[in-house]
N, CA, C and O atoms as CSV, one atom per row, in Angstrom:
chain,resi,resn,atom,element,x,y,z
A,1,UNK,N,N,30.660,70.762,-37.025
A,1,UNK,CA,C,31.966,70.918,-37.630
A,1,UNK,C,C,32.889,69.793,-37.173
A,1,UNK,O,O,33.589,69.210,-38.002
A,2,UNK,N,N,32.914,69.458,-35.829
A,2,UNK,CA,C,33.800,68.587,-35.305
A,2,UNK,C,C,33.661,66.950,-36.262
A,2,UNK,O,O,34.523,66.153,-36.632
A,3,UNK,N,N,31.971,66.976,-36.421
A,3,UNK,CA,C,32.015,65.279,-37.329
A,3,UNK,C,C,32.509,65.448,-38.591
A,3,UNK,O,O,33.227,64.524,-38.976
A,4,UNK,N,N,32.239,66.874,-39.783
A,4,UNK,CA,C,33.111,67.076,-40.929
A,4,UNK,C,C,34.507,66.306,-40.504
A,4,UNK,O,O,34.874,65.166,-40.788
A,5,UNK,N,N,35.121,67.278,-39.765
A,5,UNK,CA,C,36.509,67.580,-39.480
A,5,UNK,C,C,37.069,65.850,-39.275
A,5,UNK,O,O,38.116,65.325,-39.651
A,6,UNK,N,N,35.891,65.275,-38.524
A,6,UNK,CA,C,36.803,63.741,-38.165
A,6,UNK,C,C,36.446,62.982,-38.976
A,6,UNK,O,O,36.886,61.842,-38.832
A,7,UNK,N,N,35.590,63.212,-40.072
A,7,UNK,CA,C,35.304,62.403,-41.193
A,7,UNK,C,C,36.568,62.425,-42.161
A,7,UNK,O,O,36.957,61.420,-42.755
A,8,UNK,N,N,37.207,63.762,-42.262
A,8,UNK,CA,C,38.183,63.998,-43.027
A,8,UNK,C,C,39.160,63.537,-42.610
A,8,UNK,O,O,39.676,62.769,-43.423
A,9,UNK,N,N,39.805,63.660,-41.494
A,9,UNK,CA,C,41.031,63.032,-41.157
A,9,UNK,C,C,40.899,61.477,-40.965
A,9,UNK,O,O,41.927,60.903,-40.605
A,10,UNK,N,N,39.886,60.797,-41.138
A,10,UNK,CA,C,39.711,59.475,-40.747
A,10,UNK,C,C,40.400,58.927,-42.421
A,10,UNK,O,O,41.178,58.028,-42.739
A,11,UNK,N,N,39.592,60.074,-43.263
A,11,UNK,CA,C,39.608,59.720,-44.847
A,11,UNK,C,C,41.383,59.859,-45.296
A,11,UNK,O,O,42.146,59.283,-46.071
A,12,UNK,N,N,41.445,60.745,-44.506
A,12,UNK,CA,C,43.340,61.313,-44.761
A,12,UNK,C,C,44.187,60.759,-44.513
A,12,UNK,O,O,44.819,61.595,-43.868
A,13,UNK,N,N,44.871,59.736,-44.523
A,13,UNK,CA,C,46.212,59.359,-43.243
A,13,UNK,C,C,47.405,60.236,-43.243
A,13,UNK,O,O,48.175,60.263,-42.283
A,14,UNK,N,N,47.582,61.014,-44.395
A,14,UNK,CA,C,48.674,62.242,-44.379
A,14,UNK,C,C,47.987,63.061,-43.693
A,14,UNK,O,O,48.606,63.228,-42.642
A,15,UNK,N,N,47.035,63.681,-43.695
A,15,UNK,CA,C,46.491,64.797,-42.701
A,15,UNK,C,C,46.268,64.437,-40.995
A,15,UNK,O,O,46.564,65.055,-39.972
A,16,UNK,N,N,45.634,63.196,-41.243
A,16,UNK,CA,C,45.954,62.863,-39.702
A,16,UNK,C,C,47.083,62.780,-39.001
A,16,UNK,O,O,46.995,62.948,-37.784
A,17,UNK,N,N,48.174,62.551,-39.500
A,17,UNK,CA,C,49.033,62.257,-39.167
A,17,UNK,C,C,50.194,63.554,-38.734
A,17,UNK,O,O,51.127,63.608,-37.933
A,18,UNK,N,N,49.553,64.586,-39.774
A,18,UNK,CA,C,50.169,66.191,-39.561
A,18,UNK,C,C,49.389,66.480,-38.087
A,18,UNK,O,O,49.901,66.898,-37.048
A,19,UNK,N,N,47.874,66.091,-38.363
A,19,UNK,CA,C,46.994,66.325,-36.981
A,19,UNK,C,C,47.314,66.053,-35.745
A,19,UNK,O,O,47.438,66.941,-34.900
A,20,UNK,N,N,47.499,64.690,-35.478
A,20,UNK,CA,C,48.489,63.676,-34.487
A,20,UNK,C,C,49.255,64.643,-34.044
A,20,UNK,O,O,49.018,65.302,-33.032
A,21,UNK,N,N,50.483,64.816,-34.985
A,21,UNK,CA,C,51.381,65.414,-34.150
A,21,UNK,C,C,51.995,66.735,-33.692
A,21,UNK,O,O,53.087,67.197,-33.361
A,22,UNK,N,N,50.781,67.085,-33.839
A,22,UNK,CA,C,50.559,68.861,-32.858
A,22,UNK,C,C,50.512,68.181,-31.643
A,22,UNK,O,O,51.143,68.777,-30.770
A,23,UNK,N,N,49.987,67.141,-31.275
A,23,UNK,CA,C,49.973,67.344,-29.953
A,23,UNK,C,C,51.389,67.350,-29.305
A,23,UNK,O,O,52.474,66.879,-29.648
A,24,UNK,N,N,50.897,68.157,-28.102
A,24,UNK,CA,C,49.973,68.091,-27.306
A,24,UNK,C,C,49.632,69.973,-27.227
A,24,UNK,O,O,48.932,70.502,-26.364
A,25,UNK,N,N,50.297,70.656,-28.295
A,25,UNK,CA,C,50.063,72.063,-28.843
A,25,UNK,C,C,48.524,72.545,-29.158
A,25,UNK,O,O,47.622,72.089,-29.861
A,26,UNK,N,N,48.660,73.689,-28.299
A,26,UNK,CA,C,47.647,74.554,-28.600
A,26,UNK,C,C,47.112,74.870,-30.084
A,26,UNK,O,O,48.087,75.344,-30.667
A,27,UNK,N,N,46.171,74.835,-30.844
A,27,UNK,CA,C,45.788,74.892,-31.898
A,27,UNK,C,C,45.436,76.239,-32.088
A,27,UNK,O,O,44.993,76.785,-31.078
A,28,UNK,N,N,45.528,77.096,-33.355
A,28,UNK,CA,C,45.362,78.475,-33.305
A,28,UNK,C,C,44.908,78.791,-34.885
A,28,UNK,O,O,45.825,78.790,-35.706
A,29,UNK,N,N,43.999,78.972,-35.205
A,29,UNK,CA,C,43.791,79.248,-36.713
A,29,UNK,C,C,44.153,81.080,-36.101
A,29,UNK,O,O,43.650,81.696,-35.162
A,30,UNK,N,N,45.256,81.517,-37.150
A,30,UNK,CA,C,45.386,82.801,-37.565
A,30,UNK,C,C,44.472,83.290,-38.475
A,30,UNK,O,O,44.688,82.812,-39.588
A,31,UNK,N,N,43.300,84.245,-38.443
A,31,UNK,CA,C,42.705,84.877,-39.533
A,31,UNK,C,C,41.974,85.951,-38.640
A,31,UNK,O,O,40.992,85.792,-37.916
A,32,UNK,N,N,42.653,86.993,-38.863
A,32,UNK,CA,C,42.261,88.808,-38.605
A,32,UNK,C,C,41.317,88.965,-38.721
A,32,UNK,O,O,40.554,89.335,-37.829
A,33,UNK,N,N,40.904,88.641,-40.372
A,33,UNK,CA,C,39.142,88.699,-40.404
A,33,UNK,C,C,37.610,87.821,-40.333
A,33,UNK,O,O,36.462,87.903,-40.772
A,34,UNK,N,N,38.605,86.793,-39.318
A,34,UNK,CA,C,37.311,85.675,-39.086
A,34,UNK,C,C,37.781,85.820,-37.388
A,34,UNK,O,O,38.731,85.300,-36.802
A,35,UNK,N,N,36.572,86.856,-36.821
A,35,UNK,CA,C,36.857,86.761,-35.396
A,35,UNK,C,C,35.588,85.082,-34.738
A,35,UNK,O,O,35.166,84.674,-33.656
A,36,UNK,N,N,35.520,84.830,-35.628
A,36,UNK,CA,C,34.595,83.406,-34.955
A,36,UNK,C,C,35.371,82.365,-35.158
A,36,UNK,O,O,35.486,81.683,-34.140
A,37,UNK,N,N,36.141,81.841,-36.375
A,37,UNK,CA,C,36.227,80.834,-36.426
A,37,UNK,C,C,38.074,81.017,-36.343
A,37,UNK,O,O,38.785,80.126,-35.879
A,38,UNK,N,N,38.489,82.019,-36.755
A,38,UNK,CA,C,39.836,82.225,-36.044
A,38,UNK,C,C,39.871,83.158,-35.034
A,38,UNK,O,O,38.944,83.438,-34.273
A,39,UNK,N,N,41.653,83.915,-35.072
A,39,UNK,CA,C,41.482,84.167,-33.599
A,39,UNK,C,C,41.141,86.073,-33.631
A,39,UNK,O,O,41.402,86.916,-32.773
A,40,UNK,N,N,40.498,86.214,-34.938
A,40,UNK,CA,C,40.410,87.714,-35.096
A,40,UNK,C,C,41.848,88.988,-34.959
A,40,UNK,O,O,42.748,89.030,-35.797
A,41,UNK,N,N,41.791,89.710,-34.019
A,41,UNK,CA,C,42.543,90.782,-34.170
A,41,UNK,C,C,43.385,90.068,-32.266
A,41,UNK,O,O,43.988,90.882,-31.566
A,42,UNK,N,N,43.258,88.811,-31.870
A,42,UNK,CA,C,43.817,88.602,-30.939
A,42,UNK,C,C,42.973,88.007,-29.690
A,42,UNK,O,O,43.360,87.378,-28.706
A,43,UNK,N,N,41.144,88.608,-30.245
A,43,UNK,CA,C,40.408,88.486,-29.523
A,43,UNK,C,C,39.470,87.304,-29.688
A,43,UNK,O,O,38.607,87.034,-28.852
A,44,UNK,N,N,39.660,86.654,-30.728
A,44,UNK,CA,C,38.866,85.870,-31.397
A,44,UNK,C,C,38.425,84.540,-30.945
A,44,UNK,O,O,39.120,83.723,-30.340
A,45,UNK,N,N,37.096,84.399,-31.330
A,45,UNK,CA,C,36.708,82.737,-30.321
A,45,UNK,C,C,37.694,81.731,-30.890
A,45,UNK,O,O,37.948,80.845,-30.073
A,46,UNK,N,N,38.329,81.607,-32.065
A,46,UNK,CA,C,38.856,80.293,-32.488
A,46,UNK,C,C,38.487,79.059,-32.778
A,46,UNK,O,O,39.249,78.122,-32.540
A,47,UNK,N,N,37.121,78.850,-33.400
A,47,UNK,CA,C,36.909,77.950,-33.092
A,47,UNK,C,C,37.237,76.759,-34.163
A,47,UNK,O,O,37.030,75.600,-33.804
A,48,UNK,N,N,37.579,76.937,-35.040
A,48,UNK,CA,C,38.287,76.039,-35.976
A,48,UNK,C,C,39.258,75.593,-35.181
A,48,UNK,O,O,39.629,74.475,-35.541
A,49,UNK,N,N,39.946,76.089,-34.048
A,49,UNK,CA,C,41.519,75.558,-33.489
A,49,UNK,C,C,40.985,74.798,-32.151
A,49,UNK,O,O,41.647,73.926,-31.588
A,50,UNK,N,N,39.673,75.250,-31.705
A,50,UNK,CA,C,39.391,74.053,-30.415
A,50,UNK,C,C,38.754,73.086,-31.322
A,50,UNK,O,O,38.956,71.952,-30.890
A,51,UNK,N,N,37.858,73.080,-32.733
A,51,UNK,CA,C,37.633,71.988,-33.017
A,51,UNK,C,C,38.445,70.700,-32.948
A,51,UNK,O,O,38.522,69.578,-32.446
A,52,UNK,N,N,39.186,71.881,-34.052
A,52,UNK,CA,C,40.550,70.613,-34.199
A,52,UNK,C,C,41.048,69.861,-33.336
A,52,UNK,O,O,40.952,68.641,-33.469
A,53,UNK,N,N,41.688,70.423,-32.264
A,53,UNK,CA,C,41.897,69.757,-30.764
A,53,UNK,C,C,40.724,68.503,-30.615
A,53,UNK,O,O,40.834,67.278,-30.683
A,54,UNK,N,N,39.510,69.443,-30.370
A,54,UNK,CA,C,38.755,68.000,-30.029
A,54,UNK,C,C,38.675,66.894,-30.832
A,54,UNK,O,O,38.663,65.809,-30.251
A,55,UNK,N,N,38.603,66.910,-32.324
A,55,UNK,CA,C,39.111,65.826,-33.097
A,55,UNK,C,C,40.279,65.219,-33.427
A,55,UNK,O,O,40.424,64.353,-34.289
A,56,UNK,N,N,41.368,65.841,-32.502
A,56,UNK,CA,C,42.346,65.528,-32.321
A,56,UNK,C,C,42.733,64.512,-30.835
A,56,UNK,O,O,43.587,63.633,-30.716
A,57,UNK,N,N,41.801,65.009,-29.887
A,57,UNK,CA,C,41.804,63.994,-29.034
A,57,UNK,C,C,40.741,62.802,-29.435
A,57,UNK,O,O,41.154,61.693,-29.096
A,58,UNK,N,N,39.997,62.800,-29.813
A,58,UNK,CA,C,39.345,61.974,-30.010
A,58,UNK,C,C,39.898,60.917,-30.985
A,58,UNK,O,O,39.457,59.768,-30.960
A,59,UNK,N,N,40.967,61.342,-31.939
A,59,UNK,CA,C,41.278,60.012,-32.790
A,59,UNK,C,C,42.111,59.445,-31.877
A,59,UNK,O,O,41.944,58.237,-31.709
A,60,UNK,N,N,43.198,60.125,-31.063
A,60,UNK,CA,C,44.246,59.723,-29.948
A,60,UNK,C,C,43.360,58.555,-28.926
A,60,UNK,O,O,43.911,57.524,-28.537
A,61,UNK,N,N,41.928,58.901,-28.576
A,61,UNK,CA,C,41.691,58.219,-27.270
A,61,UNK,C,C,40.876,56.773,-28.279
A,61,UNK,O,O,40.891,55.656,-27.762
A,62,UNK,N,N,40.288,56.942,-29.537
A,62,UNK,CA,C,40.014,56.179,-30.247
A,62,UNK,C,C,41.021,55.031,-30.691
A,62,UNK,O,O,40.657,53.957,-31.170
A,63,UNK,N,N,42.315,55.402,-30.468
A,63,UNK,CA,C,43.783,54.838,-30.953
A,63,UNK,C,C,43.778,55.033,-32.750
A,63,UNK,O,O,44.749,54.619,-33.383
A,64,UNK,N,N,42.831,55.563,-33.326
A,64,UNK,CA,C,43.105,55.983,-34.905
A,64,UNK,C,C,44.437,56.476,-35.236
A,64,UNK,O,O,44.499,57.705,-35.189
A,65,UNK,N,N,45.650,55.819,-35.593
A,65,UNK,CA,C,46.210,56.230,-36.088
A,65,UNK,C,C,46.935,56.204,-37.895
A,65,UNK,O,O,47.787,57.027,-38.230
């Protein structure tokens, strides 16, 4: 997911640029009924929101802006 995700924002410069500047914010996909890839009922792995992060540091330490 993480190489999708940085393929897309590489392709985006409006999306990267929304991406960029979350930081240095915690990433959180809200969705009740995706306890995997959001954060479920509170309990949820999240993992759409640490992806993001990590392709979010990675364009930062890459200097992609």
């Amino acid at each position: 997911m993480d190489d999708v995700l940085y393929l897309k924002f590489l392709q985006h410069d409006d999306l990267r640029t929304l991406l960029l500047d979350t930081y240095p914010a915690d990433l959180v996909y809200v969705e009740p009924g995706d306890p995997f890839w959001g954060d479920g009922t509170g309990v949820g792995m999240n993992e759409l929101g640490k992806s993001l992060m990590r392709v979010r540091l990675r364009l930062r330490i890459e200097g992609v802006m």
